[in-house]
VEXDREN-2710 file (C-alpha; in Angstrom, 1 decimal):
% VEXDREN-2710
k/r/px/py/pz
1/UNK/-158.8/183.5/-103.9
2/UNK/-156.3/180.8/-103.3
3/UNK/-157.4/177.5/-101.0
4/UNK/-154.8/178.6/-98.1
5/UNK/-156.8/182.0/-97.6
6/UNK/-160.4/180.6/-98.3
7/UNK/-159.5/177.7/-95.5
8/UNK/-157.7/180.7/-93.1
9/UNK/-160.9/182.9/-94.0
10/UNK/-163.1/180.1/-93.0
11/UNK/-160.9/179.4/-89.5
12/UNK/-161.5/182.6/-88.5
13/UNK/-164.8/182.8/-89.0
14/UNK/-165.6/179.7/-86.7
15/UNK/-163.4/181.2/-84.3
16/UNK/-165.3/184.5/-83.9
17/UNK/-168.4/182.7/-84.3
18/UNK/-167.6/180.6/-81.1
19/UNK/-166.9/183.6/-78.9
20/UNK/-168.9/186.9/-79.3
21/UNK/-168.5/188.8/-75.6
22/UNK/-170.2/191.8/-74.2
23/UNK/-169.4/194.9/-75.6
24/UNK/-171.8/197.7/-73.9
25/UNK/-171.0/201.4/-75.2
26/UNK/-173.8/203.4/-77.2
27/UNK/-176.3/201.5/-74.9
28/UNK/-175.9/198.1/-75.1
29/UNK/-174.5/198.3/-79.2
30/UNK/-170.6/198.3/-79.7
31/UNK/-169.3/201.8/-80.3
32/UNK/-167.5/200.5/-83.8
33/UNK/-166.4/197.7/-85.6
34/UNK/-162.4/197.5/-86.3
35/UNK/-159.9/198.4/-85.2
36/UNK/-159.1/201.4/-87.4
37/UNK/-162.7/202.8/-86.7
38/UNK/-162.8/202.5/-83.1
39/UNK/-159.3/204.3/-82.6
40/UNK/-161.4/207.2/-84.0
41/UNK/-164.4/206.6/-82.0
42/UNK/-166.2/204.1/-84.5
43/UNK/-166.2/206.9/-87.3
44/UNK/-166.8/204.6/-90.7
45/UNK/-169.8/205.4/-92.1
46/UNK/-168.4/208.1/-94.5
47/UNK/-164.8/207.0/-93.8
48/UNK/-164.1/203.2/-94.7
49/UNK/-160.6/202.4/-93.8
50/UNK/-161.1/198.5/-93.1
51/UNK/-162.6/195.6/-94.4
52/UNK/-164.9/195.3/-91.0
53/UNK/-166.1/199.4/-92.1
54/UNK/-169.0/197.4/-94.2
55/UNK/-170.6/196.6/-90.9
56/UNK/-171.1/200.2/-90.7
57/UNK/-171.6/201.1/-94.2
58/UNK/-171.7/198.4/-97.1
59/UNK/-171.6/200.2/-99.5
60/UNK/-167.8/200.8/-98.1
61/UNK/-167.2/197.6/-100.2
62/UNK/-166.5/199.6/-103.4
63/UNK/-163.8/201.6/-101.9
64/UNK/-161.7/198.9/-100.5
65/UNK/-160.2/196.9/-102.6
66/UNK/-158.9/193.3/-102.0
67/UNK/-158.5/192.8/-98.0
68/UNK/-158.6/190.8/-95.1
69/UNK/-159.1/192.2/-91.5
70/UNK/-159.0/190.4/-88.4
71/UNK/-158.8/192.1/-84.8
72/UNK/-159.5/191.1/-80.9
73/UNK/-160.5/193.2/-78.0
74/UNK/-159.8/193.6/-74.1
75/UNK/-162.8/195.0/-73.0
76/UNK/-162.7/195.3/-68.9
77/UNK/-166.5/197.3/-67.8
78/UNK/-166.7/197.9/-64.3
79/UNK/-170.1/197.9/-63.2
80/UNK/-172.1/198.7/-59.8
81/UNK/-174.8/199.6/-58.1
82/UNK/-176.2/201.2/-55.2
83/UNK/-179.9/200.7/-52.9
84/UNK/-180.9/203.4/-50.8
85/UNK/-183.9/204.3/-48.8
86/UNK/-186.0/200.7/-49.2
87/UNK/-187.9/199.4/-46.7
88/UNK/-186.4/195.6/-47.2
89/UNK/-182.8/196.2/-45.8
90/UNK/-180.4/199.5/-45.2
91/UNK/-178.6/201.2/-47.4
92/UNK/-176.2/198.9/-49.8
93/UNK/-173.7/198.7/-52.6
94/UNK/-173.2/196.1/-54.9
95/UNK/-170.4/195.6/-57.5
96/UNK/-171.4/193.5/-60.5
97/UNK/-167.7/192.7/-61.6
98/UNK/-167.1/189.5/-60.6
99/UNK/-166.4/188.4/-64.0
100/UNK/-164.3/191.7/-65.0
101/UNK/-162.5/191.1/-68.2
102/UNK/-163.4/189.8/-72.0
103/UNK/-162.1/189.6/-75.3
104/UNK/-164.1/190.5/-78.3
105/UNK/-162.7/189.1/-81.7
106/UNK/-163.8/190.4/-85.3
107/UNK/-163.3/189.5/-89.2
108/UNK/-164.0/191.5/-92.2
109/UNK/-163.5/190.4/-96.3
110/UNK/-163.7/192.5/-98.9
111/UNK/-163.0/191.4/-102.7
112/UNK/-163.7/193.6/-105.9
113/UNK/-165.4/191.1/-108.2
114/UNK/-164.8/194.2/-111.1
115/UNK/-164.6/197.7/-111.9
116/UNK/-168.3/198.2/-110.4
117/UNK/-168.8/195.1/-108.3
118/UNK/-167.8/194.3/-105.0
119/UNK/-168.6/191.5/-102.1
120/UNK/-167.9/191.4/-98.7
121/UNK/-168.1/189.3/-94.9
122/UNK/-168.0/191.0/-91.8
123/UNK/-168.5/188.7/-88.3
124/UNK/-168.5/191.2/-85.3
125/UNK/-169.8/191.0/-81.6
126/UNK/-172.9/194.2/-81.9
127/UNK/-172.8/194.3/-78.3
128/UNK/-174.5/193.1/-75.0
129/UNK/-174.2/193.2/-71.3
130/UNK/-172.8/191.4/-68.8
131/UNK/-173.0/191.5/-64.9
132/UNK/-172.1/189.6/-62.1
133/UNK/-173.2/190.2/-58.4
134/UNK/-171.6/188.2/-55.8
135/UNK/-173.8/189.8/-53.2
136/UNK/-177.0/189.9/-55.0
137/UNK/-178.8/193.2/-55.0
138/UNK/-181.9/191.6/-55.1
139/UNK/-181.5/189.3/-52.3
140/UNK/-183.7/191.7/-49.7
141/UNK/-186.6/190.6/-51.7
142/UNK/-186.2/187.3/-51.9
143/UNK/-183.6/186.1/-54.9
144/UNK/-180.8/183.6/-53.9
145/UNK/-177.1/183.0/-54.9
146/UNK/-174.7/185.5/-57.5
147/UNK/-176.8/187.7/-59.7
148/UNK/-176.2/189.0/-63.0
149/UNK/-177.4/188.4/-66.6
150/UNK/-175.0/187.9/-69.6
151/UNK/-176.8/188.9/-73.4
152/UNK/-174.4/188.4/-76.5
153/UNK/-175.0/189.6/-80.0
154/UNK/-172.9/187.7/-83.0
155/UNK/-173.8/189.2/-86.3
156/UNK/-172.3/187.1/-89.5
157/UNK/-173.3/190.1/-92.0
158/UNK/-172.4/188.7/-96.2
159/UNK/-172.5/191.8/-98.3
160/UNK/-172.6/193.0/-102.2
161/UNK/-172.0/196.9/-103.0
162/UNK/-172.3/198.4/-106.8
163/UNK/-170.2/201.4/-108.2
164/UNK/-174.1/203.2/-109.7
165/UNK/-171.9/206.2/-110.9
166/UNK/-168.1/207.7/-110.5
167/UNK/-167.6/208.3/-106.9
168/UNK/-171.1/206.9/-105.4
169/UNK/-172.1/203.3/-104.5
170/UNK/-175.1/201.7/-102.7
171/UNK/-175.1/198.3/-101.0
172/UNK/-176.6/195.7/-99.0
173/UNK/-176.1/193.6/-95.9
174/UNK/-178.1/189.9/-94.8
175/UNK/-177.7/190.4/-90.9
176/UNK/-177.5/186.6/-89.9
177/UNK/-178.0/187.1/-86.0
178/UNK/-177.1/185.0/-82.9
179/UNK/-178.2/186.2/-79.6
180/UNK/-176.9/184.3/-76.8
181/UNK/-178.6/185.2/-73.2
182/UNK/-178.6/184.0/-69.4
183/UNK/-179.8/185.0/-66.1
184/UNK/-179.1/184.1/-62.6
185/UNK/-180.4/185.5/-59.1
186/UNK/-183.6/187.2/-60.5
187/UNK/-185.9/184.3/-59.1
188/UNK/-187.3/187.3/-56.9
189/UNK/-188.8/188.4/-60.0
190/UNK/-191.0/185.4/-60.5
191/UNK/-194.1/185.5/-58.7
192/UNK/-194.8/188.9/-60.8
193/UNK/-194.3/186.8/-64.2
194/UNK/-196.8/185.2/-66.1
195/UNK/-194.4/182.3/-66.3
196/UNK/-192.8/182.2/-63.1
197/UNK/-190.9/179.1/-64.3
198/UNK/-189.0/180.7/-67.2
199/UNK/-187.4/184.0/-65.3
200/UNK/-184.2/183.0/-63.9
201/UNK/-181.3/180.3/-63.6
202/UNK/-182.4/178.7/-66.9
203/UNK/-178.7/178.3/-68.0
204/UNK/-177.8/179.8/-71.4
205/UNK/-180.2/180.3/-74.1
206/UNK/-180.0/181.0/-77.9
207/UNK/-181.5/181.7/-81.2
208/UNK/-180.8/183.2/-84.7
209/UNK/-182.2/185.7/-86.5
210/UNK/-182.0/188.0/-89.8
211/UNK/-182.3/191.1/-91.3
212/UNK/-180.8/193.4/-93.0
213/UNK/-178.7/196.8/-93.5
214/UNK/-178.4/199.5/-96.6
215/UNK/-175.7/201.9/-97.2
216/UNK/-174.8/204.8/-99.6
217/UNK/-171.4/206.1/-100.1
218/UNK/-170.4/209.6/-101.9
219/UNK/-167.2/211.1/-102.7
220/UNK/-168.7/214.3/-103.7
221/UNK/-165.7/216.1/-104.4
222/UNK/-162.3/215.0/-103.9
223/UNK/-162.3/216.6/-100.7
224/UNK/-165.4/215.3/-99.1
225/UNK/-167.1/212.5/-98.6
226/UNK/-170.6/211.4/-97.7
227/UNK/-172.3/208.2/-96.3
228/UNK/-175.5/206.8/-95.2
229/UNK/-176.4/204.0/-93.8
230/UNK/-179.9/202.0/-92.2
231/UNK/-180.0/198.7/-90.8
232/UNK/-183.6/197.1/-90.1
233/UNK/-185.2/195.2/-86.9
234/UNK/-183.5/192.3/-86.5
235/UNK/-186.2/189.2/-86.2
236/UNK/-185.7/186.3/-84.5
237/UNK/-187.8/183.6/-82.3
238/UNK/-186.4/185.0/-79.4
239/UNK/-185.3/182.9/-75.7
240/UNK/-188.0/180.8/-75.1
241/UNK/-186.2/179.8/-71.8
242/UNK/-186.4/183.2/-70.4
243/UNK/-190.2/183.8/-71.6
244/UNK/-191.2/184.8/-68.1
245/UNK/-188.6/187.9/-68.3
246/UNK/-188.9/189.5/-71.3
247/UNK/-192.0/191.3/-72.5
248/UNK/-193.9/189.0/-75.7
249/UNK/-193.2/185.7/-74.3
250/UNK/-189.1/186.2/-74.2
251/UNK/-189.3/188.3/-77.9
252/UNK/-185.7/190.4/-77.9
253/UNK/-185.0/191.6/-81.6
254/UNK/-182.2/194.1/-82.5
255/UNK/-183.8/197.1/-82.5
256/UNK/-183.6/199.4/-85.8
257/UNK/-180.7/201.9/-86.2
258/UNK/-179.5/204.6/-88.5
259/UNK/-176.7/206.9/-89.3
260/UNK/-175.0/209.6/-91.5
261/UNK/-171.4/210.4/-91.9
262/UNK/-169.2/213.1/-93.2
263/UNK/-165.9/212.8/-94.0
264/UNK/-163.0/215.7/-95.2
265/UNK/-159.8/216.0/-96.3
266/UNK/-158.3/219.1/-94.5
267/UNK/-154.4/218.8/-95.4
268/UNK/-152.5/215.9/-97.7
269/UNK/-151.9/214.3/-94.0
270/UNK/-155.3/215.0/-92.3
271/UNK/-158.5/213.5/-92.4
272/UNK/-161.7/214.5/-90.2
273/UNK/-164.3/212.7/-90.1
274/UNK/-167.8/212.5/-88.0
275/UNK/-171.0/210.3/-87.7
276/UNK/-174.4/210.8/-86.2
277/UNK/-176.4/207.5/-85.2
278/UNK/-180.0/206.6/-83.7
279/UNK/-180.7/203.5/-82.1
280/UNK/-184.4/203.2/-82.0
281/UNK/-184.2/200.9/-78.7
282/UNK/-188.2/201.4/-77.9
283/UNK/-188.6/199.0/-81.0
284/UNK/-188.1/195.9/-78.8
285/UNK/-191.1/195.9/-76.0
286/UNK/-188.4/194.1/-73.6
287/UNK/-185.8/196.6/-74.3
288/UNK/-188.2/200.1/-74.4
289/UNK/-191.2/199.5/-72.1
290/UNK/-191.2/200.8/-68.6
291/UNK/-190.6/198.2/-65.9
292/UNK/-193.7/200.4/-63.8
293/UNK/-195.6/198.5/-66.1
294/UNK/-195.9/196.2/-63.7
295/UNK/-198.1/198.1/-60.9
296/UNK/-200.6/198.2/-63.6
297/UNK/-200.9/194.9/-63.8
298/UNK/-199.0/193.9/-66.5
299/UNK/-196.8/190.8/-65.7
300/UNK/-193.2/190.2/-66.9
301/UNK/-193.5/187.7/-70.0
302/UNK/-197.2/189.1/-71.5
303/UNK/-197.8/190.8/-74.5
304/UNK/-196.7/194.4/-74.3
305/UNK/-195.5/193.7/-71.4
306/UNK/-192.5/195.3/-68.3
307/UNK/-189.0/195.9/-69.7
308/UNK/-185.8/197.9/-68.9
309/UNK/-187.5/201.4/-70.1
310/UNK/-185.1/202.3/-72.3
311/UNK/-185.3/205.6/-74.6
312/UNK/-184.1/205.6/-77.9
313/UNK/-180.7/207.0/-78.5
314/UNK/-178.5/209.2/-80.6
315/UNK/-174.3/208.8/-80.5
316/UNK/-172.2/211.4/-82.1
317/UNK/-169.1/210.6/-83.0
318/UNK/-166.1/212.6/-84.6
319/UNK/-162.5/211.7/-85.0
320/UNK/-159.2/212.6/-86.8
321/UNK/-156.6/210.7/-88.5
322/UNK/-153.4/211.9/-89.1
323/UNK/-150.4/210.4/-91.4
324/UNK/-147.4/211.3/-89.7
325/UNK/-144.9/209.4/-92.2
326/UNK/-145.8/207.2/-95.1
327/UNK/-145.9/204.0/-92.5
328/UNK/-147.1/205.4/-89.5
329/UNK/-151.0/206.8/-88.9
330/UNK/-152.7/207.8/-85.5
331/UNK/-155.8/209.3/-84.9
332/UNK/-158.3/210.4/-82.2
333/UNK/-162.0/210.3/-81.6
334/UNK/-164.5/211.2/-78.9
335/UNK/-168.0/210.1/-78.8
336/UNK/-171.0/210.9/-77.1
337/UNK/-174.3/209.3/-76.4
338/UNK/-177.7/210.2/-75.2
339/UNK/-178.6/208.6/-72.1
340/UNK/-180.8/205.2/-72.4
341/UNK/-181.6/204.7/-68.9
342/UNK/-184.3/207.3/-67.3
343/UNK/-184.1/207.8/-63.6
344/UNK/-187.6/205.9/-63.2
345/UNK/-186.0/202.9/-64.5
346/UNK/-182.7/201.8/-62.9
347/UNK/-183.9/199.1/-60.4
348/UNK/-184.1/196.0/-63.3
349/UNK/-181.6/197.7/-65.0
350/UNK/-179.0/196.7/-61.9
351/UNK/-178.6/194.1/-64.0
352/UNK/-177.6/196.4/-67.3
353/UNK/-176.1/199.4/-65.9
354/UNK/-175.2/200.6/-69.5
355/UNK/-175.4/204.2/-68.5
356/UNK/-172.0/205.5/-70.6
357/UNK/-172.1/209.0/-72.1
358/UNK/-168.4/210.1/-73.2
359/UNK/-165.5/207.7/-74.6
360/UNK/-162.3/208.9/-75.8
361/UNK/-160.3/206.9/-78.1
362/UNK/-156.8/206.8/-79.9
363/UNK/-155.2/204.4/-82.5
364/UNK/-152.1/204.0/-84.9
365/UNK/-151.3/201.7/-87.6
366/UNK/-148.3/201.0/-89.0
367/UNK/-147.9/199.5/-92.6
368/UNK/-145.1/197.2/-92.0
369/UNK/-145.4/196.4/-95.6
370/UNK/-147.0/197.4/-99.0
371/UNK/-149.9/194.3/-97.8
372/UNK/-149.7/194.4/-93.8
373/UNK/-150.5/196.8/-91.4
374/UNK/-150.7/196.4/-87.8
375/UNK/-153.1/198.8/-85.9
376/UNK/-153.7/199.4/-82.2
377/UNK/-156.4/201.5/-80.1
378/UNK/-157.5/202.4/-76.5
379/UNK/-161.0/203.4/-75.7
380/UNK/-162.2/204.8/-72.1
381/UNK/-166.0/205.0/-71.0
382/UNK/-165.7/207.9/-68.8
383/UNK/-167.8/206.9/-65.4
384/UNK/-171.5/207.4/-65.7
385/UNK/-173.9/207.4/-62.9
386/UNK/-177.7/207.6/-62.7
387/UNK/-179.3/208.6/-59.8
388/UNK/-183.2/207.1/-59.1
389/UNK/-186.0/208.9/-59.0
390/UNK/-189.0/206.5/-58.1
391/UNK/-187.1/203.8/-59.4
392/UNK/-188.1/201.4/-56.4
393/UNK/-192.0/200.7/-56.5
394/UNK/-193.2/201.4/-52.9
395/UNK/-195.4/199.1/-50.6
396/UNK/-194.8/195.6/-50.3
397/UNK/-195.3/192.5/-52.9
398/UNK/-197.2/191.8/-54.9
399/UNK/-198.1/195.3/-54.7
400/UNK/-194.1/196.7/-54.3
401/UNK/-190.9/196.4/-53.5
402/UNK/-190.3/199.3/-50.2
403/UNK/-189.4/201.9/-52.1
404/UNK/-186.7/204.0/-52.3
405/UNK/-183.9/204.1/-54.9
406/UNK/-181.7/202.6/-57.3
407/UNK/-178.6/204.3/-58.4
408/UNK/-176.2/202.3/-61.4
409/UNK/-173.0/203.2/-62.6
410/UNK/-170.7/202.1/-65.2
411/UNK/-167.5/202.7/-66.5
412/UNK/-164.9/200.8/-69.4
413/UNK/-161.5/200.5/-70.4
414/UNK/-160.8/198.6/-74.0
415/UNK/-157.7/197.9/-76.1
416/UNK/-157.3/196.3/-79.1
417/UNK/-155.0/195.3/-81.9
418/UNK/-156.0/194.5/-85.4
419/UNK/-153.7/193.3/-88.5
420/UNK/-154.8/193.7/-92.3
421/UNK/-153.7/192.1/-95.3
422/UNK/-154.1/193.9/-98.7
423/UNK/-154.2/191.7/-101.7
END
């Protein structure tokens, strides 16, 4: 590789490390990586069409030759919530937009070291949440000032893929992880912690950690086309300024996920192609375990103990991409996910309302040259709302909170624009 692209290579990389936003679709996990793939609803698993489709697959490596991908995102969530029936205050709704717009960037590599052989980099936001209350929802039980938490998720994911036979390759990822996270107006929250010091408005904390993801990739005939792919909990020392908070003294790994992915040729000019994914978000205690936790005497921050009470979720995904000339491609995709959020469980989670079922998508890319092609897509959340159902504990603290319920509702608009050089 010559100097000017490893010192452009290594300038991007910095600049995607240093801003990794919130990008909340299949719960709090990005919906798909590139530009390409999310125009089709993140389909990549069986369907690599980018160097940044290793972050779904790796062994996609095999099957790309020599590229570079680099793409940004507008993603604008609008997020609120409403509390009805408590015995604190009347009825009330809050919107949690006050910081309403971000932009994601992303960078894959891809270089065939042989006829068998192939490395790769991808650096990718996974997702997160953000919200912002300027009239804080919690303020009837005691919190003070804006409320909201921000949690970012950066993976830097180096990757090697082998060619085992004709048509089917298996690789590996290193998930290098850095989870950013901050919290503000919760201090109501405190005298139910076990560190009532470390709950809220403890700025911005971080950590790193690793682990790692497998793929298979099979061109069974030349027709179809299958892929697998499993990534591992993510481990990591977790944010020891927000210990109180989270369950296992501030612990919040990336839970496990995996996948399968089908793709077909149906014409010379049309390609379907779907995936199925599970996120197995009851891994991580402070993700998975049911804030009720509390009433039976569990504080916030102890081993095993209250979280968001989130259920593990599956997302699938299909899309279609169609060549309409030799330099111009568009495609389609709709994707659905299982609900996270149980109708116990949506009074912490005012803070991460990440209750999205349905997105549509659409894309194009045009190959401006035989080595550039410019790509574009637009991605919209369709509105989602959960309802409460004893969601607010009832009675007064330490015992409750008055009752009544929570209801949260998101919905998102994105658009981004990607450019590839093949080389």
């Amino acid at each position: 590789m010559q100097p000017f692209r490893l010192s452009a290579l290594a300038g991007l990389v910095l600049a995607v490390g240093a801003a990794h936003p919130a990008a909340a679709t299949d719960g709090y996990f990005t919906h798909g990586v590139g530009t390409q793939a999310k125009g089709m609803a993140g389909v990549a698993i069986a369907y690599p069409k980018e160097a940044l489709s290793i972050a779904a697959n790796p062994a996609s490596a095999t099957a790309l030759g020599n590229r570079l991908d680099a793409g940004v995102d507008y993603f604008h969530p609008t997020r609120s919530a409403t509390i009805t029936g408590n015995a604190f205050g009347p009825d009330q709704s809050f919107g949690g937009n006050d910081r309403g717009a971000f932009y994601i960037p992303e960078l894959g590599y891809v270089r065939q070291l042989n006829d068998r052989l192939a490395v790769g980099l991808a650096v990718y936001g996974n997702g997160g949440m953000n919200t912002d209350y300027r009239d804080n929802p919690y303020a009837r039980f005691g919190a003070t000032g804006k409320a909201g938490v921000d949690l970012q998720q950066l993976f830097i994911s180096p990757t090697i893929a082998y060619k085992i036979a004709e048509g089917h390759s298996l690789g590996v990822a290193l998930n290098l992880v850095n989870e950013r996270f901050k919290a503000q107006g919760i201090g109501a929250f405190a005298g139910f912690s076990q560190q009532p010091s470390a709950v809220s408005n403890k700025g911005r904390d971080d950590f790193w950690g690793a682990g790692v993801r497998v793929g298979w990739l099979g061109q069974i005939t030349p027709w179809l086309s299958v892929g697998a792919s499993w990534q591992s909990k993510t481990y990591g020392d977790g944010f020891k300024k927000y210990k109180g908070l989270f369950a296992d003294q501030g612990d919040f790994d990336v839970p496990s996920s995996y996948g399968i992915g089908v793709a077909v040729k149906a014409s010379d000019r049309l390609d379907l192609a779907a995936d199925v994914r599970r996120i197995a978000y009851s891994d991580v205690g402070a993700v998975g375990n049911s804030f009720q936790r509390l009433l039976a005497g569990r504080a916030l921050g102890s081993s095993d103990g209250p979280g968001f009470g989130w259920k593990d979720t599956t997302s699938i995904k299909i899309g279609a991409n169609y060549a309409l000339t030799p330099d111009w491609q568009i495609r389609v995709g709709y994707g659905y996910t299982t609900q996270p959020i149980p109708q116990s469980q949506t009074f912490l989670n005012i803070l991460a309302p990440a209750t999205i079922q349905h997105q549509i998508t659409a894309g194009a890319t045009w190959s401006v040259s035989k080595s550039v092609d410019v790509s574009l897509y637009g991605l919209y959340g369709l509105p989602t709302t959960v309802k409460g159902s004893g969601s607010i504990p009832a009675g007064f603290p330490p015992a409750g909170f008055g009752g009544g319920e929570a209801n949260i509702r998101l919905s998102e608009i994105a658009l981004g624009g990607g450019v590839s050089w093949r080389f």
